[in-house]
N, C-alpha and C positions, 0 to 999 in steps of 0.2 A: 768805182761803183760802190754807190754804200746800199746796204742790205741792213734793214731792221729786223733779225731772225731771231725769235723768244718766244717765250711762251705767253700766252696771254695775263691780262691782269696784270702787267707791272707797268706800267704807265708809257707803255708804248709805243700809241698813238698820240699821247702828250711830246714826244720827242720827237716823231714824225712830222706833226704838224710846226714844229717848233723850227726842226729844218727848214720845211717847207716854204715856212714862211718871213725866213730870212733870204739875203739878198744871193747868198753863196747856191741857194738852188736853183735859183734862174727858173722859180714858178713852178718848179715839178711837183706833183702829187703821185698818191701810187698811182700806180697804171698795171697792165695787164698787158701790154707787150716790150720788149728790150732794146731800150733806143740808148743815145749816146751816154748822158748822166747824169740817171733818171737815182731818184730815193725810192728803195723798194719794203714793203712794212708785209712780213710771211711769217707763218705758226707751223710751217713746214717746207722741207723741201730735199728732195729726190731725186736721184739720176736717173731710175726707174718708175715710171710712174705705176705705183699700184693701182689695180681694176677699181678700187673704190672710193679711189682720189677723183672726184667729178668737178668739185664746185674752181670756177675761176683759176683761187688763189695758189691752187695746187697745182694746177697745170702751167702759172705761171713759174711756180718755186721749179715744177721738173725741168722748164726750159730754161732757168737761170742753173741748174744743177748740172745741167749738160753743157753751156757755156764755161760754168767754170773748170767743169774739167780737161773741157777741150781748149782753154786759154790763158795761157801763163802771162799776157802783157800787162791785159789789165791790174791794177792796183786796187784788192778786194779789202773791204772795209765792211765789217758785220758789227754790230750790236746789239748787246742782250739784257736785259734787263731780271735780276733776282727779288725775291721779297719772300715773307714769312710764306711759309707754302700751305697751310691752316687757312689763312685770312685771304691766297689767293685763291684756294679751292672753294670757299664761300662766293666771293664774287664770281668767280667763274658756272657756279652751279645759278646765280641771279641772273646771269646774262642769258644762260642757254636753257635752263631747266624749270623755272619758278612757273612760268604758264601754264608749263603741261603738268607740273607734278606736285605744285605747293607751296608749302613753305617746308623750308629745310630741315628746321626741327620735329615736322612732321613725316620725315620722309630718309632719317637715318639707314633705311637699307637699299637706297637707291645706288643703282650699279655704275652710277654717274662717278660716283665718289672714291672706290676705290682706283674705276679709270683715268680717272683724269689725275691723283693722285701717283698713280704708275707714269703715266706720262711726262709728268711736271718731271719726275724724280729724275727719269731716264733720259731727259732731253737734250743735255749735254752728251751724253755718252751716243745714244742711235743717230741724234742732227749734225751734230759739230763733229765728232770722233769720228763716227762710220762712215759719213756720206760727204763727209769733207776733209777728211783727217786733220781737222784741229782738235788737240785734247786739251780743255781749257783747264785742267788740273793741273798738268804739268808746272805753270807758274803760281807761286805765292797770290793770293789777294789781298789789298790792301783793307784791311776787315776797318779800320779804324776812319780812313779819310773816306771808302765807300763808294769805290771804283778805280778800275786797274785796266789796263792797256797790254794787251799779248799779242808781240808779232812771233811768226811762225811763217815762213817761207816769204809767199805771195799775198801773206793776209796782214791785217791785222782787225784784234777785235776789242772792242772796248766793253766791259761788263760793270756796269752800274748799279747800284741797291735801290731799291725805289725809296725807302724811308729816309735816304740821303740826299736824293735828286735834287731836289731845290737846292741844295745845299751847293753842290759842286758842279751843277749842270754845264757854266758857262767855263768854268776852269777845263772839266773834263773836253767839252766839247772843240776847246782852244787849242789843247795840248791834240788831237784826236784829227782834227780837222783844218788845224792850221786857219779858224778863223774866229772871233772874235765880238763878244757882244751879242752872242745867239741868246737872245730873252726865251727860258722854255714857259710856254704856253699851258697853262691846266686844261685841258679838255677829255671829256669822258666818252667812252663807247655811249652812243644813243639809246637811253630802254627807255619804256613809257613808264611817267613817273606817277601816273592813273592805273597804272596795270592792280588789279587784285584778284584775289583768290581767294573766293566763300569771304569776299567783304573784307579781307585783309592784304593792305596796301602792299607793295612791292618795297616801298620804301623803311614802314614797320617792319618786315617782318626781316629784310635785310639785317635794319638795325638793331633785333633781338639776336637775331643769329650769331651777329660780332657778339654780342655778350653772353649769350646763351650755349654755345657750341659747345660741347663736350665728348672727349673719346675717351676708350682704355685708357691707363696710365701707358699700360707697357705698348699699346699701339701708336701712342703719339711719343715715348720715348724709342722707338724703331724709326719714324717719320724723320724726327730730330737730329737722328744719329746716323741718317744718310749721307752720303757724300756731298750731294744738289748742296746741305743744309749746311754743314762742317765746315767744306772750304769760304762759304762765306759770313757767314757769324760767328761771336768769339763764344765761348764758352757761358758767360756770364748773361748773354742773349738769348741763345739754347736753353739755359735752365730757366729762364721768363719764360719764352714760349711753353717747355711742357708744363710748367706750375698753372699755366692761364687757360690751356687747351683740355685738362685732365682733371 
């Protein structure tokens, strides 16, 4: 069973469909209930399902959550995908926030920001460590080639950089999957590329953002100096990111 389990904004869907649309998946797409095997693409997932977990995806993740702990046969295969956590948190406030709330740099105290901030950070530690006990820390990353492979019992899980992906996709996906030739696909979450706000384009105001973005020093040197950030960039990438972000 392979499980695409990440956080959003790292090219997720581009490696979904990339499966999907090779010949090793035998046509699956995600789906929403647990057939034989199927490719599953989730931003969460649960043994419990919390009172506020409503839409589909979560109630799919709770009964893949429950599966896994009630079944040792199968052969679980997760992947996650990382990237600058600044530049995902921009996209991620384009996809879910820009409609209702603006443009970003108009909109520095929205509580979007430090949430989903905490979230990205913790997501290996509450998703993978608590509810699955994989600690993806435990092993080294390969900071240099830009994606590393960690088994741990019944699992294993392949964690990719998104800035390297083109790079090592079919290598990674070879050694991971034991097949060959998977061409990954560029495709984007769907936003309307018409969308504006008080006359200013979704697509401008994105592309000020990437340039325009600014925190504290000492808040984006906190951000940087997280664990999420550390185990997978080298030092000499860290000190780019808070020079560019501050």
């Amino acid at each position: 069973m392979i499980i695409i389990l990440t956080p959003g904004k790292v090219g997720s869907t581009s490696v979904l469909e990339s499966l999907c649309s090779s010949e090793f998946s035998k046509g699956y797409k995600t789906c929403y209930s647990i057939t034989e095997e199927p490719i599953y693409h989730l931003h969460s997932i649960a043994k419990e399902l919390p009172a506020d977990w409503k839409n589909e995806h979560d109630k799919l993740g709770n009964k893949i959550a429950q599966l896994y702990h009630g079944q040792n046969e199968i052969n679980w295969k997760f992947i996650m995908g990382v990237r600058d956590p600044i530049v995902t948190l921009i996209s991620a406030y384009y996809q879910n926030q820009y409609s209702k709330k603006g443009p970003l740099l108009e909109c520095m105290d929205n509580d979007f920001l430090p949430i989903h901030m905490s979230w990205m950070q913790n997501f290996i530690s509450s998703v993978y460590k608590t509810e699955l006990g994989i600690n993806l820390y435990e092993q080294p990353f390969d900071k240099e080639k830009g994606y590393s492979i960690f088994n741990q019992g019944k699992t294993s899980t392949l964690i990719y950089r998104l800035d390297k992906l083109g790079l090592i996709f079919q290598e990674a996906i070879e050694k991971f999957l034991n097949i060959s030739n998977v061409t990954l696909l560029k495709t984007h979450v769907t936003i309307d590329k018409n969308l504006n706000y008080n006359g200013t384009s979704i697509k401008d105001s994105y592309e000020m953002a990437k340039r325009n973005f600014k925190l504290p020093k000492e808040r984006v040197i906190e951000i940087y100096n997280h664990e999420s950030v550390r185990h997978f960039f080298t030092e000499e990438e860290i000190a780019r990111f808070i020079e560019k972000w501050s």
